[in-house]
C-alpha positions as CSV (number, residue, x, y, z in Angstrom):
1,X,37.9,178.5,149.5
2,X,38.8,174.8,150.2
3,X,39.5,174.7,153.8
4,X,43.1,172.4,152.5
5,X,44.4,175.6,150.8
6,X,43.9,177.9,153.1
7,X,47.2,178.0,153.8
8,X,48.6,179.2,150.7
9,X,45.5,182.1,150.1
10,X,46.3,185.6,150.2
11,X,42.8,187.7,150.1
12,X,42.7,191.4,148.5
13,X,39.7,194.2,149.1
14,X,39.5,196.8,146.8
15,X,38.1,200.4,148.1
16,X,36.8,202.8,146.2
17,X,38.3,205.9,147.3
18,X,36.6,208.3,145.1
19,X,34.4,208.4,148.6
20,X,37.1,208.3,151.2
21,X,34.6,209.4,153.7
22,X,32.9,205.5,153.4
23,X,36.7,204.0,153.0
24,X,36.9,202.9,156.2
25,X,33.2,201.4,156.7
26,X,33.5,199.4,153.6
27,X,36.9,198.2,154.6
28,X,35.4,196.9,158.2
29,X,32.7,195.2,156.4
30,X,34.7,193.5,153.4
31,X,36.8,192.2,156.3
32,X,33.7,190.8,158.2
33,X,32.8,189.1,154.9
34,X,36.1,187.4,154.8
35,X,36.2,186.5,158.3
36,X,33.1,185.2,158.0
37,X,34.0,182.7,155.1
38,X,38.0,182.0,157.1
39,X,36.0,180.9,160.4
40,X,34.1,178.4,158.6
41,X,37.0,177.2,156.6
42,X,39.7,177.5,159.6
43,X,37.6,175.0,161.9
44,X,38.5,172.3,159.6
45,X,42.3,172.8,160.6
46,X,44.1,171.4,163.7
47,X,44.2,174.0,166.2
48,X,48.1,174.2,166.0
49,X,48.0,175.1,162.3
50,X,45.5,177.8,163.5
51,X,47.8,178.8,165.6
52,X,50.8,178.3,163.4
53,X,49.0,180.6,160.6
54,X,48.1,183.6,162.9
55,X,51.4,183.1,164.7
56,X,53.5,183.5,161.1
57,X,51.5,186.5,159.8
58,X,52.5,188.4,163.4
59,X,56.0,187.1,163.0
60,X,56.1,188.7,159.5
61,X,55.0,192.2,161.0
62,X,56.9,192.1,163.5
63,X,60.1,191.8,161.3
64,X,59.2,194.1,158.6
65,X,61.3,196.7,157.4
66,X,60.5,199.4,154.8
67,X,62.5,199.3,151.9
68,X,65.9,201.5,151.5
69,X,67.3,203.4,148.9
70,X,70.7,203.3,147.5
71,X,72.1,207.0,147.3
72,X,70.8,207.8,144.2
73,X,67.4,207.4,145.7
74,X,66.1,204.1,143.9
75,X,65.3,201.3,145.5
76,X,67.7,198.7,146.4
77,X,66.4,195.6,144.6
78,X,65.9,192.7,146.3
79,X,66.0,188.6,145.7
80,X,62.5,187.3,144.2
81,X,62.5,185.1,147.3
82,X,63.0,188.2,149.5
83,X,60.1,189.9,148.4
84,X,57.8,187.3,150.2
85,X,59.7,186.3,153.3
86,X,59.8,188.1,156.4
87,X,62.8,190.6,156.6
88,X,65.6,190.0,158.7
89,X,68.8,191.6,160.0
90,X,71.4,189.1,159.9
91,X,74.0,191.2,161.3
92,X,72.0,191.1,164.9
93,X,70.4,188.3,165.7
94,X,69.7,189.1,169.0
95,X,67.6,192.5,168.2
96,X,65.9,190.1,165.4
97,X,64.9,187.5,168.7
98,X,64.1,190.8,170.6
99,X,61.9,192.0,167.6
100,X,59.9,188.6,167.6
101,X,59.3,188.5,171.2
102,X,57.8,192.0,171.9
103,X,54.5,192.5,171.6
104,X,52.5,194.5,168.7
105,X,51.8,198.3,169.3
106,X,48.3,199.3,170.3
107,X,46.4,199.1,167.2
108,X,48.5,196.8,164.8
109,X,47.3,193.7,163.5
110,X,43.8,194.0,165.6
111,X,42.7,191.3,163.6
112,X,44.6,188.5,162.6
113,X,43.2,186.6,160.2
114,X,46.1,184.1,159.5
115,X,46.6,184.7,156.0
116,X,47.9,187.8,154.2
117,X,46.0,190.8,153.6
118,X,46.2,193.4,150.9
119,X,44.0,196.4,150.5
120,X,43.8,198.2,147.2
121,X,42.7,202.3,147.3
122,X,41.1,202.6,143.9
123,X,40.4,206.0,142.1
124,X,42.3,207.8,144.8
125,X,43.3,210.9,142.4
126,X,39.5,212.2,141.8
């Protein structure tokens, strides 16, 4: 990873779940790999883009909103552009500013890499 697009990464780790037993083991040390190779690489950025990195992926957290279904039961479809930006509820901006100023539950987001995060469950049906 150069350290000058590190803000435009998204990382993915895939676990085997055929043992779901070691799932959460091999998660934690996939994500200590990537830490690993992020904490070398973040150093090289100003400590405001740090800052500002970590700060947008909690932002995007706290906003996010599973999606609905119309009353037929699909999903409502959304804009491309919605499907990668934070979601937000126009008609109240004030519980939006409330959202974004309350703290994370106990548990959530325990480690904050600054960039997004994907995990894949592989062979989850054996």
């Amino acid at each position: 990873i150069r350290p000058q697009h590190i803000e435009k990464c998204i990382a993915a780790i895939a676990i085997n779940c055929e043992e779901p037993w070691n799932a959460l083991t091999t998660l934690g040390q996939w994500i200590e790999v990537l830490m690993d190779i992020l904490e070398e690489n973040m150093k090289t950025l100003p400590l405001e883009k740090q800052d500002d990195m970590k700060k947008a992926i909690t932002t995007y957290i706290k906003k996010f909103q599973e999606p609905t279904a119309d009353v037929e039961g699909k999903e409502e479809q959304k804009s491309e552009q919605a499907l990668f930006l934070p979601a937000s509820n126009d008609s109240n901006p004030d519980e939006a500013k409330l959202k974004e100023e309350l703290p994370l539950g106990e548990g959530i987001l325990t480690v904050n890499l600054g960039i997004p995060l994907i995990i894949l469950c592989t062979k989850s049906d054996t």
